[in-house]
LUMBA-99159 format. One record per residue (C-alpha): y, x, z; residue in one letter. Coordinates in steps of 0.2 Angstrom, whole numbers, padded with zeros to 4 digits, always signed. Each point is the difference from the previous one (the first is absolute). Layout:
N
YXZa
...
END
This chain:
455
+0081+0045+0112x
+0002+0005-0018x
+0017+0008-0007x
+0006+0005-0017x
-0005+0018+0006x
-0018-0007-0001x
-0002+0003-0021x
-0015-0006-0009x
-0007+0004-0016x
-0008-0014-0010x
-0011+0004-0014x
-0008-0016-0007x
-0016+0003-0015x
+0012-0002-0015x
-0006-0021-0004x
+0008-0014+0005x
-0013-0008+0012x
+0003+0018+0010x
+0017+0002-0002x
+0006-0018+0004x
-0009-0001+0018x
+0007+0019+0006x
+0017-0005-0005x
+0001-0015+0010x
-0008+0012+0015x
+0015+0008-0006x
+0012-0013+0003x
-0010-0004+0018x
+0005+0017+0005x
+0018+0003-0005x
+0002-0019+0010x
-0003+0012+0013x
+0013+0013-0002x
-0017+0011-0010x
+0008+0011-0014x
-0010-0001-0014x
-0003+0008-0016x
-0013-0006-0016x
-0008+0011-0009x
+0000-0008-0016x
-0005+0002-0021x
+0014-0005-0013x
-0012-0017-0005x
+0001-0007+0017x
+0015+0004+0006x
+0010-0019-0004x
-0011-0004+0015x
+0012+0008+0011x
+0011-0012+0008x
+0017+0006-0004x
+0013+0003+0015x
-0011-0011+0013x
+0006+0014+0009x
+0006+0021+0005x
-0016+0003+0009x
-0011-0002-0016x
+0002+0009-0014x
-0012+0006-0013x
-0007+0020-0008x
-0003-0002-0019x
-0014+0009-0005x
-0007+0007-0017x
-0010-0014-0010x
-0018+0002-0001x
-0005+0007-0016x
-0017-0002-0006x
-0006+0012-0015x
-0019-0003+0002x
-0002-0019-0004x
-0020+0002+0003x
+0004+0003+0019x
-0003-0010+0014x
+0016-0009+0001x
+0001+0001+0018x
-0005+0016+0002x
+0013+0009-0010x
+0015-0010+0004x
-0001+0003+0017x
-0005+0021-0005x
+0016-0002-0008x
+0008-0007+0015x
-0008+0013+0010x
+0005+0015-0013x
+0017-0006-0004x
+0005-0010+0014x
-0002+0012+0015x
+0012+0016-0002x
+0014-0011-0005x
-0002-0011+0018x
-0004+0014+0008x
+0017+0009-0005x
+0010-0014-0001x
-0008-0005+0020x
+0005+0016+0004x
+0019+0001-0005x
+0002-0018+0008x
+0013-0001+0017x
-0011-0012+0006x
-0019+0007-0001x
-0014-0012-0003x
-0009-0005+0017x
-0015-0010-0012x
-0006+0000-0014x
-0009-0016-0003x
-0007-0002-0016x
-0015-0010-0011x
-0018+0001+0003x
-0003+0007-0016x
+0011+0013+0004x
-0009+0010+0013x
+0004+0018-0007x
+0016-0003+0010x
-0006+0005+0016x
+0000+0017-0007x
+0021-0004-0004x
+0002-0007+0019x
-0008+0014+0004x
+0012+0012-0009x
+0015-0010+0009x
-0008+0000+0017x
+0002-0018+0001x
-0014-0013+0003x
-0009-0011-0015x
-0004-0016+0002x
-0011-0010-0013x
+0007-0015-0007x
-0012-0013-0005x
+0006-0014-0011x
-0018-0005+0003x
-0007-0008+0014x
-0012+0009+0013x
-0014-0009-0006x
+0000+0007-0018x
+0008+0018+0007x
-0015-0001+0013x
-0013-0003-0014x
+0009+0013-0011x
-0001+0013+0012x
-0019-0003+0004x
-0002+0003-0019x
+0008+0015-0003x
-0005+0008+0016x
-0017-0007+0001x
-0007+0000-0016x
-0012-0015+0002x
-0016+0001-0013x
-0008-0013-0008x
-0016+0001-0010x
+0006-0008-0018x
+0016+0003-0004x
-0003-0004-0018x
-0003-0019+0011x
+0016-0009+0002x
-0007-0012+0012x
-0008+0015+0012x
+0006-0001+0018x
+0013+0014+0005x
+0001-0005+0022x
+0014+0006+0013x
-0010+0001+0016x
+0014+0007+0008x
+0012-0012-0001x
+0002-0014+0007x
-0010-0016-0005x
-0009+0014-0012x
+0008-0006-0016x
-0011+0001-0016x
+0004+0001-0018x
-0011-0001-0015x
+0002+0018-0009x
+0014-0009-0015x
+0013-0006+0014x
+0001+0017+0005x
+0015+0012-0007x
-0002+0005-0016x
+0006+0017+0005x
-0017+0000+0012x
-0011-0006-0013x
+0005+0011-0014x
+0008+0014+0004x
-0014+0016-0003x
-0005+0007+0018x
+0008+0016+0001x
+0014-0002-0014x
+0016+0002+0001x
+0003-0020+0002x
-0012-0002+0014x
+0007+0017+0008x
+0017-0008+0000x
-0005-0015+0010x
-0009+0010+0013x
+0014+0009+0004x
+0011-0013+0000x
-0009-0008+0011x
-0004+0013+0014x
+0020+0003-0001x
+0003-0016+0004x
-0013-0001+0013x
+0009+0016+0010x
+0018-0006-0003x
+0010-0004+0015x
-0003-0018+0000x
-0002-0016-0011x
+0012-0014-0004x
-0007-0016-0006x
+0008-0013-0007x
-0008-0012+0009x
+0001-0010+0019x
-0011+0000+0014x
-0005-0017-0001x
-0006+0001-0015x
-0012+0016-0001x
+0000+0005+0017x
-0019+0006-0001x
+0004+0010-0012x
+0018+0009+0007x
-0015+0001+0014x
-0012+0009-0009x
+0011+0012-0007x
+0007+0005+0015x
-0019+0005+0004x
-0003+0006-0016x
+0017+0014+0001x
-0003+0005+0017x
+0017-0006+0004x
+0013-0017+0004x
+0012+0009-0014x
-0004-0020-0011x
+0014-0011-0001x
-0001-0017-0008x
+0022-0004-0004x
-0004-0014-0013x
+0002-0011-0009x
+0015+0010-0007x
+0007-0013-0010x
+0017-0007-0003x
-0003-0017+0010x
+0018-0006+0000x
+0006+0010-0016x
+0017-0009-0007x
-0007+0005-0016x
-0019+0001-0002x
-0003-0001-0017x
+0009+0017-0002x
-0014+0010+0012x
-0009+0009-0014x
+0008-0003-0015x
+0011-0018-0010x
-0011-0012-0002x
-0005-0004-0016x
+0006-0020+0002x
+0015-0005+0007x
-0001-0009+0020x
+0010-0013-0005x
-0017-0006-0014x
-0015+0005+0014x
+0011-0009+0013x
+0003-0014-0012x
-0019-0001-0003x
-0007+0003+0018x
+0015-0012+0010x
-0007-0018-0009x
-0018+0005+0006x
-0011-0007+0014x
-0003+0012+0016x
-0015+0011-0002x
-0004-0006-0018x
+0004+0015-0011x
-0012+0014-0003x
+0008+0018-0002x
-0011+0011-0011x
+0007+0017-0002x
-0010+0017-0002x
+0014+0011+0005x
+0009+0012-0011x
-0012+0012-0006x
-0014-0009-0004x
-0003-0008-0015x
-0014-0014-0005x
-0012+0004-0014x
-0002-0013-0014x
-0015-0008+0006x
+0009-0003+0017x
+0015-0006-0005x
-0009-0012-0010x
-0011-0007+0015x
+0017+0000+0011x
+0010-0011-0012x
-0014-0011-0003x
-0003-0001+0017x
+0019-0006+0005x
-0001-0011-0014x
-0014-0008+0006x
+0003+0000+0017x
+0014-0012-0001x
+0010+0006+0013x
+0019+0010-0001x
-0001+0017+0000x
+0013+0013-0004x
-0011+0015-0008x
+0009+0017-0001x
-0006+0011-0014x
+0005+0019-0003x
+0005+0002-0019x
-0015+0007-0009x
+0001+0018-0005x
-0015+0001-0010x
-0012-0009-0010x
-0011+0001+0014x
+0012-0011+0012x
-0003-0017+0000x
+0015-0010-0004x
+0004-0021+0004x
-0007-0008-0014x
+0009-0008-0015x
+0007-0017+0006x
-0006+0000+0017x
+0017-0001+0007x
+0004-0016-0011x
-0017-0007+0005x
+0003+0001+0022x
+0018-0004-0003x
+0007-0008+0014x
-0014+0004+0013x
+0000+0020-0006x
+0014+0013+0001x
-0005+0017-0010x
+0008+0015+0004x
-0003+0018-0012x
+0007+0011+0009x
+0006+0005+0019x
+0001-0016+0011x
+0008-0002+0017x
-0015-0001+0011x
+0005+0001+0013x
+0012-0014-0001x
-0014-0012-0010x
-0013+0004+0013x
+0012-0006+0015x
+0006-0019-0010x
-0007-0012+0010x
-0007-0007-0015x
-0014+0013-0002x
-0016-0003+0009x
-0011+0015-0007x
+0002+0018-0009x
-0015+0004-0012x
+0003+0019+0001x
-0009+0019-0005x
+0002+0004+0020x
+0010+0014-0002x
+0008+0004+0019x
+0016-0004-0005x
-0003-0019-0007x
-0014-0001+0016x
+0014+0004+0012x
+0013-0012-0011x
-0011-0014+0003x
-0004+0000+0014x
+0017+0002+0005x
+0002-0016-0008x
-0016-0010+0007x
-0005-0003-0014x
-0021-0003-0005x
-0005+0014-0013x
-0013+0001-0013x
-0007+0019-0004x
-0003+0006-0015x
-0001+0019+0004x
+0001+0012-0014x
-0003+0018+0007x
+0009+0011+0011x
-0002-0006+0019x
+0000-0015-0006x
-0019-0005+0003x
+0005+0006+0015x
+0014-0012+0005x
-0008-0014-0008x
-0015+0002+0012x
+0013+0000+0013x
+0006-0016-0005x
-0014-0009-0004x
-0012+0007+0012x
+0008+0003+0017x
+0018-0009+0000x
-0005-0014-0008x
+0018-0004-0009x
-0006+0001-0018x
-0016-0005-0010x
-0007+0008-0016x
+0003-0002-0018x
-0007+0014-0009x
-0003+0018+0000x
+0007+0013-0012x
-0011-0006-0018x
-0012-0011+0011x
+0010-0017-0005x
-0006-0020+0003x
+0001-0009-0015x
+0018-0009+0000x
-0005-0017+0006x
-0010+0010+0015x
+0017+0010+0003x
+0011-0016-0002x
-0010-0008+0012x
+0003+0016+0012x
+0019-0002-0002x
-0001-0018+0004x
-0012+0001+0015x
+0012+0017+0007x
+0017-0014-0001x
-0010-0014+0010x
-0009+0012+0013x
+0006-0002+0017x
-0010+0014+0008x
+0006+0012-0010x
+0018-0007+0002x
+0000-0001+0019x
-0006+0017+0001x
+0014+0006-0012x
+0014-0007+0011x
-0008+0008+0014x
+0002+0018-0008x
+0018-0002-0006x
+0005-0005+0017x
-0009+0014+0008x
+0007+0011-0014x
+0018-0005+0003x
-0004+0001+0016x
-0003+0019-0003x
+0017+0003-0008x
+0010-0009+0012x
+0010+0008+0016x
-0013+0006+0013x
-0013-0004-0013x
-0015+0013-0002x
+0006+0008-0017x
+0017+0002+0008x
-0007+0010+0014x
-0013+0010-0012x
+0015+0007-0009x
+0010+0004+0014x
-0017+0011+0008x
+0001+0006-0016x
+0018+0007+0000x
-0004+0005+0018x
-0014+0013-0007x
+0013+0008-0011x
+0013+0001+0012x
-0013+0010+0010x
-0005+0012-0012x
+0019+0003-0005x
+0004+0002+0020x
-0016+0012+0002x
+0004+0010-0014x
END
C-alpha cells in the first residue's frame, strides 16, 4: 500500500485539457495517502485546488517564453520546457527530504525520461488521451505510413496493425504529420518524442477497461510489457462544487439551473467545443441557424472570440431563441449541465475530456471533430460504441436545416440513448470500490512501490 514516503512528480502539458485531468489523478492519489507535487507554469496554476490537502503541493516553474513567433508553437514551448524546466527540477528533486519515487508526466513531454533518468526513478506516461488515439499516434510517429498523394486530402492513410485497421483520409490526420518537412527540426521533435514515450516505464490512460479494452490490449502487445493502466474516468463525480473544476464559470449556477430545472428529461441539447477551440465564421453561422431552426432547447457554450477569425453568436440570436436557448460566452460548468436530467444530448468537438464527461453522464452525442485525436475519438464513438451519431467534420458542414435535423433525430434516438446509459453505468462502474479503475491504479502504485524497494 502506498504511503506519503511514495512522492510523485506530476507534470501535466501546460493547457488546460492537460492539466485539468492530471490533477484530478492528482487528487485520486493523495486519497491514498500518495504525496504529490505539480509541476506547473505561472498561467495555469489557479487550477490548483487550494489546501485540498498536505500531500499535494505544487513547483512553480519559469513561464514559457517564445522569441521566434514563426515556430512551430508546440515545438518550442515544450523545447522551453525541456531547456528551462529540467535543472531546476532536478535540483530542487534533489534537495527534497522526501525524494520523488515517479515522475509521471504529459505525452507531449517525453524528453522526461531523460529527467527520470537523472533521478533514478521510473517514468510513467500520462495520457489525457485515450488508447485508441495514443495507439494511432504511436503507429504514426513510429511507422511513418506513406501514401501516394499527399497533395490529395481525401487519400487513404491505413493502420493495419491495429485493431479493426482504422483508416483516415490524408486531412484528418495531424496537422503536425501532414506538414511538418521530413527531416526538420519539427518532424525531428515528434520522432523523438515518440520513441521516448514508447520506451518509458509504462503508460497511464485516462480511460476504463470497458470502454477500450482492445486497445489497453493492443498496447500491451505493442510495448512488449502489462506496464498499461486504464484509472479513468478521473473526474470529480461527486464534487460539492463542480463548476469551480477548471476555472468560475462564466454564468452564475443559480441562471443555468434556473433555465435547465423547468425543462423535460432528455430534451435539451448541450453544444460546446471545449475551451480551446474556437468556430470559424462560416461555422458559427450554420450552428446558430441550425439551433434556430431546429426548434429544440439548447444551451450553446461559446469561447469569447480572440480574433477576427473566430466566429462569434450572431447579433440577436439570443433575443430570437429566448426562452428555449441559454447562451453562454465564456467558461460553463459542464460538467454540471451535462449531468441535469434535463439534457438528452451533447453536440461536442470530441476532445477526450468532454467524451469521457459524457459519457459519464449517458448522455447521446453528436461529433463534430475538429483536429487533434479528435477524428479519432469520434470514430470511436460513432463507429464502434455506438453512443453518438455524427454532425459534421472540422469545415465539412451540413447545411443548417440538415444539421437541425441531426440535433433533433440525436434527442429522440433511443439506440444511441440505451447504449449511452450502458457506458455510464459501466464507467461508474470502473471508478467505484472494487471497480476495474480502482484496481489499475492500485497495480499502478504497486509498480512503483517495487522500483523504490529494489533500488
Amino acid at each position: 500500500m502506498a504511503t506519503s514516503e511514495t512522492h510523485v512528480l506530476a507534470y501535466p502539458f501546460p493547457s488546460s485539457g492537460h492539466v485539468i485531468p492530471l490533477i484530478d489523478l492528482s487528487k485520486a492519489l493523495v486519497s491514498r495517502g500518495v504525496q504529490v507535487t505539480v509541476l506547473i507554469t505561472p498561467h495555469n496554476q489557479p487550477l490548483i485546488p487550494t489546501n485540498f490537502s498536505p500531500l499535494l503541493q505544487t513547483l512553480l516553474l519559469p513561464a514559457p517564453i517564445f522569441p521566434n513567433p514563426n515556430r512551430n508553437r508546440l515545438v518550442a514551448l515544450v523545447t522551453f520546457m525541456r531547456q528551462n524546466h529540467y535543472p531546476v527540477i532536478l535540483n530542487w528533486a534533489q534537495a527534497q527530504p522526501t525524494p520523488p519515487s515517479l515522475i509521471l508526466s504529459d505525452f507531449f513531454l517525453g524528453w522526461t525520461r531523460l529527467l527520470a533518468r537523472d533521478l533514478h526513478v521510473p517514468r510513467l506516461v500520462f495520457s489525457p488521451s485515450g488508447a485508441f488515439a495514443l495507439s494511432v499516434s504511436n503507429s504514426l510517429w513510429r511507422d511513418l505510413p506513406q501514401i501516394d498523394n499527399p497533395h490529395d486530402p481525401n487519400a487513404v492513410v491505413s493502420f493495419p496493425n491495429l485493431p479493426n485497421s482504422p483508416v483516415y483520409p490524408w486531412w484528418q490526420i495531424t496537422h503536425q504529420f501532414r506538414e511538418s518537412p521530413r527531416g526538420s527540426v519539427e518532424w525531428e521533435f515528434h520522432v523523438e518524442n515518440a520513441r521516448f514515450n514508447i520506451h518509458s516505464d509504462g503508460v497511464v490512460f485516462n480511460s476504463f477497461t470497458e470502454l477500450e479494452r482492445v486497445y489497453l490490449d493492443s498496447m500491451k502487445k505493442e510495448l512488449g510489457h502489462e506496464r498499461v493502466w486504464a484509472v479513468g474516468p478521473v473526474l470529480p463525480l461527486s464534487s460539492s462544487s463542480p463548476e469551480e473544476r477548471g476555472g468560475s464559470s462564466a454564468v452564475s449556477r443559480h441562471d443555468i439551473m434556473g433555465f435547465l430545472d423547468p425543462r423535460d428529461d432528455c430534451s435539451v441539447v448541450y453544444v460546446c467545443f471545449g475551451s480551446r477551440t474556437f468556430l470559424t465564421c462560416y461555422q458559427m453561422e450554420v450552428l446558430t441557424r441550425a439551433l434556430e431552426m431546429s426548434g429544440v432547447s439548447f444551451v450553446l457554450s461559446v469561447g469569447v472570440a480572440k480574433s477576427e477569425e473566430h466566429g462569434k453568436v450572431p447579433w440577436g440570436f439570443a433575443d430570437r431563441v429566448r426562452g428555449r436557448g441559454f447562451v453562454i460566452e465564456g467558461w460553463a460548468p459542464q460538467l454540471e449541465i451535462l449531468g441535469h436530467r434535463s439534457v438528452g444530448a451533447f453536440l461536442t468537438h470530441c476532445g477526450w475530456n468532454s467524451v469521457l464527461e459524457g459519457l459519464v453522464c449517458g448522455v447521446v452525442m453528436l461529433t463534430w471533430p475538429m483536429g487533434a485525436d479528435q477524428y479519432t475519438n469520434a470514430k470511436l464513438l460513432v463507429d464502434e460504441l455506438g453512443v453518438a451519431v455524427g454532425a459534421a467534420e472540422g469545415e465539412k458542414v451540413p447545411e443548417a436545416a440538415e444539421l437541425g435535423k441531426r440535433i433533433e433525430r440525436a434527442l429522440g434516438s433511443t439506440k444511441q440513448r440505451v447504449r449511452a446509459e450502458e457506458l455510464r453505468n459501466a464507467a461508474l462502474r470502473a471508478v467505484g470500490e472494487g471497480g476495474s479503475s480502482q484496481k489499475e491504479l492500485d497495480a499502478m502504485l504497486r509498480f512503483v512501490a517495487e522500483v523504490k524497494g529494489a533500488a
